[in-house]
Phi, psi and omega in degrees: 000131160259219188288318189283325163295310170295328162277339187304309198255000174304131169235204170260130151251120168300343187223121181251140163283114236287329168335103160316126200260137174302135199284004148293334154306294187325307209281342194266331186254329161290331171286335163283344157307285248269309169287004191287155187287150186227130166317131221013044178052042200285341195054044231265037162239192165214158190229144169242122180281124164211115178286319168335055214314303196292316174317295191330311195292313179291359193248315158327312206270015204241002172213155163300317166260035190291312230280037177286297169290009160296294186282027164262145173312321189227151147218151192236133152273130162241118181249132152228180160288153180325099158347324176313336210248345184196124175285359192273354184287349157249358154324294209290308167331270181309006170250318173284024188244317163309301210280327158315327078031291145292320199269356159278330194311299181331307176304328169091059193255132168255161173212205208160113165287131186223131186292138161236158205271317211257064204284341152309301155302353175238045170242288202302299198284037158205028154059066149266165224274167184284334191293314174267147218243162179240101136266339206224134180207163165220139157299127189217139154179196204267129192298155184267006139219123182276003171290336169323338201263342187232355194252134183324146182282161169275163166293132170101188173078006176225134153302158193269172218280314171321355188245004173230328136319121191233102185301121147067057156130188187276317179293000000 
């Protein structure tokens, strides 16, 4: 698959298969985190790998719409510096979530981002330094219908690209 492909047909998946991902998948997908672009190249995250079923779960309960990451197979903590001191520090975030994301999509990994609220319950459960903030974590894992992964987006569920692309201005 290539890249315009895997954005054309990638979506969120939410329901996983109980399969575990092989730890050459994991390392495939924390290495496109890892390579993704930063504003001056500060590199400004850090990633929590987390397999762990009772975290997955307890880290699930730390956002509203979370709870995706009880059943994954992976969860990823995207840790930054406050965010407050540079808006590019969540730019940089989302480009390594994006890139993390296709290449699972490629692997045929589904995944799904999810906020977390409680950033103080989850510096207790998962010990990260006071300097770093928890907003954003994702879920991967192999989807539990894997037809998700090979079937065409339906019509609709995207604006249409005329009504959000605007050339050399707003008209």
């Amino acid at each position: 698959m290539d890249v315009l492909e895997a954005i054309r047909y990638k979506r969120a998946v939410r329901a996983f298969a109980p399969t575990p991902l092989e730890a050459d998948t994991i390392e495939a997908i924390l290495q496109a985190g890892r390579r993704s672009q930063s504003a001056k190249n500060r590199q400004p995250w850090h990633f929590i790998a987390l397999t762990d079923r009772d975290k997955l779960t307890a880290l699930s309960e730390l956002g509203t719409y979370a709870s995706h990451l009880a059943g994954a197979a992976l969860g990823v903590a995207i840790l930054t510096p406050d965010p407050a001191q540079r808006w590019s520090i969540l730019f940089d975030a989302g480009q390594a979530a994006a890139y993390m994301q296709l290449a699972a999509w490629q692997l045929g990994v589904g995944s799904c981002l999810a906020t977390i609220y409680q950033s103080e319950a989850a510096r207790q459960l998962l010990g990260f330094p006071p300097e770093l903030q928890l907003h954003v974590a994702i879920s991967f894992g192999y989807p539990q219908n894997p037809a998700v992964l090979t079937e065409r987006p339906r019509p609709g569920g995207r604006k249409a690209f005329d009504d959000i692309i605007h050339h050399n201005g707003w008209s």
